[in-house]
C-alpha positions as CSV (number, residue, x, y, z in Angstrom):
1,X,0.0,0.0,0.0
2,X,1.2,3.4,-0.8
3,X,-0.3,6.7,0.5
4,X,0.7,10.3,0.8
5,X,0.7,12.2,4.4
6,X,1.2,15.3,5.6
7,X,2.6,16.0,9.1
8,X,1.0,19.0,11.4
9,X,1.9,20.3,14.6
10,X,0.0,22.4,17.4
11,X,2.5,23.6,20.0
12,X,4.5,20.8,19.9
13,X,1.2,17.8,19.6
14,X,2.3,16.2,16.1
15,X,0.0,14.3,13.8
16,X,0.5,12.2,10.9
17,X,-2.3,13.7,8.4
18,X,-3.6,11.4,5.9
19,X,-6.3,12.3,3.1
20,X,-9.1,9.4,3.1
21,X,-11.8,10.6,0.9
22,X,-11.6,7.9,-1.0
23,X,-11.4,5.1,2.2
24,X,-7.8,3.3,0.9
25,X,-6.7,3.6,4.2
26,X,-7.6,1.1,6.6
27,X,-8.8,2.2,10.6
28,X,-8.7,-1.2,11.2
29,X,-4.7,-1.9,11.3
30,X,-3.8,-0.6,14.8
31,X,-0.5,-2.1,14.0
32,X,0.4,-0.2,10.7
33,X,-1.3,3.1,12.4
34,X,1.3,2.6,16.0
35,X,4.7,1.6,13.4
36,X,3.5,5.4,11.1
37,X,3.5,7.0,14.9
38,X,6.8,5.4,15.9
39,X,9.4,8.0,16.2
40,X,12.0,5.3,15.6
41,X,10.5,3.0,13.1
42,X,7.9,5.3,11.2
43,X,7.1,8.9,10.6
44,X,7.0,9.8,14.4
45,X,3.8,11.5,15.8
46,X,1.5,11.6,19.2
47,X,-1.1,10.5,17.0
48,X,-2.6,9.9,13.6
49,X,-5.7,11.8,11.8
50,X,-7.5,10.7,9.1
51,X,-10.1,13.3,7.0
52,X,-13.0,12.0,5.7
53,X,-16.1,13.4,3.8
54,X,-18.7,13.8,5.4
55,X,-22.2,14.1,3.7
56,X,-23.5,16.6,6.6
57,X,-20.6,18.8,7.2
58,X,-16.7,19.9,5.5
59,X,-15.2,17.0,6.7
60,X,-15.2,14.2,9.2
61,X,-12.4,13.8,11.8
62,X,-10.7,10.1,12.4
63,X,-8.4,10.2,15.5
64,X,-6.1,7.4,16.4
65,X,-3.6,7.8,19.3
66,X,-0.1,6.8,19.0
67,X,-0.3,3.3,20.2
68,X,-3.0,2.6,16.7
69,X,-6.2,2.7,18.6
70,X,-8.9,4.9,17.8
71,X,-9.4,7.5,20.5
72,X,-11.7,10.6,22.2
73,X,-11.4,13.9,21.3
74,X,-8.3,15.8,20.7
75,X,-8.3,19.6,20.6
76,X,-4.8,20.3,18.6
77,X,-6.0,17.4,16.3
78,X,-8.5,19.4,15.6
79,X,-7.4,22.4,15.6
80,X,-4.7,20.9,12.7
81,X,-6.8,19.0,10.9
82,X,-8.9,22.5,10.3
83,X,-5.2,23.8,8.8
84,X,-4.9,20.9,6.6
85,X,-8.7,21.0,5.3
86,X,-7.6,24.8,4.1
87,X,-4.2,23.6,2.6
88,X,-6.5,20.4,0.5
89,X,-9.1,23.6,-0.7
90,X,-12.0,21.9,1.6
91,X,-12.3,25.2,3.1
92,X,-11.1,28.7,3.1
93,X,-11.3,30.4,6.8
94,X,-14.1,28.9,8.2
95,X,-14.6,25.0,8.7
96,X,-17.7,22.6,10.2
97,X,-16.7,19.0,11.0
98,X,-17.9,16.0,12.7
99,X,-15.7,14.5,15.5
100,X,-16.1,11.6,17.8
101,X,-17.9,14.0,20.0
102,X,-19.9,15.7,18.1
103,X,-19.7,18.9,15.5
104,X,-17.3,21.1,15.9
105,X,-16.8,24.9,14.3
106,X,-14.0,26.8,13.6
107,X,-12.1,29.1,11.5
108,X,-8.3,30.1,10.7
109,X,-6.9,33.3,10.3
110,X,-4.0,33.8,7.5
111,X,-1.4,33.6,10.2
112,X,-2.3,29.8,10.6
113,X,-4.3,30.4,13.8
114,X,-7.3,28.5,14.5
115,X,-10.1,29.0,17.2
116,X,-11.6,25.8,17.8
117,X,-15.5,25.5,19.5
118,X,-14.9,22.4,21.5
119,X,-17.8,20.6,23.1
120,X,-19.8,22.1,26.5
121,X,-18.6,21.1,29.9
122,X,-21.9,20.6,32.2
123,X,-20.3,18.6,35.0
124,X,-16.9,19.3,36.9
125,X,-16.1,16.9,40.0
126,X,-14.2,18.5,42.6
127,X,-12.2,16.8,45.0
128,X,-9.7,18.5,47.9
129,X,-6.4,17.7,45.6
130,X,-7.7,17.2,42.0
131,X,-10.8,18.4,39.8
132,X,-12.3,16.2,37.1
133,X,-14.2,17.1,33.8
134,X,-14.1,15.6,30.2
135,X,-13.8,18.2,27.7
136,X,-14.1,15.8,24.9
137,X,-12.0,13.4,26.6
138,X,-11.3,12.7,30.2
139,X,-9.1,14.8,32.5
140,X,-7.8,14.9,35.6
141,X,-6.3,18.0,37.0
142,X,-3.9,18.8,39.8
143,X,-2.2,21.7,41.3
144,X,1.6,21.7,41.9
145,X,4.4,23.6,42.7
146,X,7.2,24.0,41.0
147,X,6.3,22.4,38.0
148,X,9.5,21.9,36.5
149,X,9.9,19.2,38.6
150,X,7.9,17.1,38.1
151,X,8.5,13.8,36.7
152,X,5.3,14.0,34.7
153,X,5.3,10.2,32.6
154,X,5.9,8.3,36.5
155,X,3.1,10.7,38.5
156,X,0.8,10.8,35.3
157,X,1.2,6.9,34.6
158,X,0.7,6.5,38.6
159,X,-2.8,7.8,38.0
160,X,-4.1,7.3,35.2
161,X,-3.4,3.4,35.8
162,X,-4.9,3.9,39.7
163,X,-8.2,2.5,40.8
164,X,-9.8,5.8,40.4
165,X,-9.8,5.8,36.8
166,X,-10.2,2.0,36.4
167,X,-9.5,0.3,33.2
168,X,-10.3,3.3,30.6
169,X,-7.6,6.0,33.0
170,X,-7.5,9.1,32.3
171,X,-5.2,11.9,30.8
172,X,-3.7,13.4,33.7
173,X,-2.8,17.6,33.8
174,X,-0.5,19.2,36.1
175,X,-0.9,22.7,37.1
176,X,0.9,26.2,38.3
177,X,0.1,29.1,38.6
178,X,2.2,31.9,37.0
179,X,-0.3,34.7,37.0
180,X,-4.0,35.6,37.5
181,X,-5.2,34.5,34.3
182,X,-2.0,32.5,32.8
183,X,-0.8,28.9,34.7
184,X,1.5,26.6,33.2
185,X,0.3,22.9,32.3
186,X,2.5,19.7,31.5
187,X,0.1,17.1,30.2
188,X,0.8,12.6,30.0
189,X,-1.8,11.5,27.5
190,X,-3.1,8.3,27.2
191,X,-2.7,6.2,24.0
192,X,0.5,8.0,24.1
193,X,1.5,6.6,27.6
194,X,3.9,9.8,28.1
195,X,4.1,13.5,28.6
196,X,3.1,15.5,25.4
197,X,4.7,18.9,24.7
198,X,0.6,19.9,24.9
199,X,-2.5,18.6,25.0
200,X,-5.6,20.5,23.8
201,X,-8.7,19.3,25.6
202,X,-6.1,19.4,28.6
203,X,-5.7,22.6,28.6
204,X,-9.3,23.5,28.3
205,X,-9.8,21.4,31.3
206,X,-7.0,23.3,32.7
207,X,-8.5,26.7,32.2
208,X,-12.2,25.4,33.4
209,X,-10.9,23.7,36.3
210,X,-8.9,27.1,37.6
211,X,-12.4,28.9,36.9
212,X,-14.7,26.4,39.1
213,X,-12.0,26.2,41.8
214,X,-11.4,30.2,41.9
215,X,-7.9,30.0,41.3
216,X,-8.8,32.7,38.3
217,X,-11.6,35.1,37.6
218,X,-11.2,35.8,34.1
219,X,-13.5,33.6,31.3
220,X,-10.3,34.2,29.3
221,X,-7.3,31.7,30.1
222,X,-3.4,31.5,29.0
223,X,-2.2,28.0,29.2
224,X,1.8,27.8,28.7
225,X,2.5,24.3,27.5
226,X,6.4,22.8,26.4
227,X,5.7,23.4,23.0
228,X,3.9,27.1,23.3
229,X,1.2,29.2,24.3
230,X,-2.4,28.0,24.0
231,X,-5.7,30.8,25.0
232,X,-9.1,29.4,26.2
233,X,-12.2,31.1,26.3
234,X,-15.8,30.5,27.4
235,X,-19.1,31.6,28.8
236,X,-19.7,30.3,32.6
237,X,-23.3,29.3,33.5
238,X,-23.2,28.0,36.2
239,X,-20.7,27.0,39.1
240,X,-20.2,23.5,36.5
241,X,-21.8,24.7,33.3
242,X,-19.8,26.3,30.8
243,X,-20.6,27.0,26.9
244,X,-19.0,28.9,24.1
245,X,-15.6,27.1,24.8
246,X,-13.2,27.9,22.3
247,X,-9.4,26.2,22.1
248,X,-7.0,28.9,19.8
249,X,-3.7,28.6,19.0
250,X,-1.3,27.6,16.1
251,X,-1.6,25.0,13.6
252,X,1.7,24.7,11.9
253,X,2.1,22.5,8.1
254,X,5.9,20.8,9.0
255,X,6.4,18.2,6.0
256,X,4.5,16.1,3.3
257,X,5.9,12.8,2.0
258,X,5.0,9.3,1.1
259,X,5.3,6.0,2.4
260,X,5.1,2.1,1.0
261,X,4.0,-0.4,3.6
């Protein structure tokens, strides 16, 4: 088999981006989909996207973490997918797509900066040293200090393989504050099984999880990931109900080639 891909990255989150309007490429191989991820043996990526049409919307989104299988949500996924779709010609600034959660909106600016509507957060669990919410995939989130640290793939695997998260786990965020409305956020993902340099839908958890807690005020957050700056906006509710949540940052193009399997 012989196919064509295109590799994205969204502060430091790479994808392997693959064109599958015409359904040559099968979701089915979780082995050929975790070799393509490999950094050693394949193209290298934290996960692999595939674009589909989709009769109802621009596009459909196929996610598949780095380890082949097909996963939740992923907000710079999305957010790069919506930078591919404009360099294809599906779309020009604005784009409407179906994910595994639901439909998603958003546009991209000629800088390469896309807004992203992710999906409405109507429950928040608080606990006295972590806060829990899925923002299109599960998250945990805990407070540190000195965040630097922190040995992020041995805590995060701790919990997100603990009896609180059972089986399925969890991605696990950790947290510190830098100012009143800006905290910095190092991210282990599952599927991946190690610290990302970012992790959208952690981040919006991140930025909802300061609000409900009162560790900010402002409906207008600055995450600082390992691989750049990330904003998150939304409309609060209620103490748990939150709406209008949009995910911006860059979506960067790196490098197109092809591969024989």
């Amino acid at each position: 088999m012989h196919h064509k891909f295109y590799k994205y990255q969204g502060t430091g989150n790479d994808f392997v981006m693959i064109d599958n309007r015409d359904n040559t490429f099968s979701k089915n191989d979780t082995k050929l989909i975790n070799t393509l991820c490999d950094r050693k043996f394949g193209i290298g990526a934290d996960g692999l996207i595939l674009l589909e049409n989709d009769e109802n919307a621009d596009f459909r989104m196929i996610y598949f973490n780095a380890d082949g299988n097909e996963s939740s949500m992923c907000g710079n996924g999305g957010r790069c997918l919506v930078a591919f779709a404009k360099q294809l010609g599906i779309i020009q600034n604005k784009a409407r797509f179906i994910a595994i959660d639901g439909e998603h909106e958003a546009t991209i600016d000629e800088n390469g900066i896309v807004s992203l509507h992710m999906k409405d957060v109507d429950e928040v669990t608080m606990k006295d040293d972590y806060t829990f919410l899925d923002t299109g995939s599960p998250h945990h989130v805990t407070t540190v200090e000195n965040i630097a640290d922190i040995d992020v793939k041995a805590a995060g695997a701790a919990i997100r393989y603990s009896d609180l998260y059972g089986k399925a786990g969890a991605n696990i965020n950790f947290v510190e504050q830098l100012e009143t409305d800006k905290f910095s956020v190092r991210t282990y993902e599952r599927g991946v099984e190690d610290e990302t340099l970012s992790c959208g839908t952690g981040v919006t958890a991140v930025a909802i999880a300061m609000k409900v807690t009162g560790k900010t005020q402002s409906n207008t957050v600055t995450l600082v990931t390992q691989g750049g700056e990330l904003k998150v906006s939304f409309i609060q509710n209620s103490d748990t109900n939150f709406t209008s949540v949009y995910l911006t940052g860059p979506a960067t193009f790196v490098f197109k080639g092809e591969i024989t399997w």
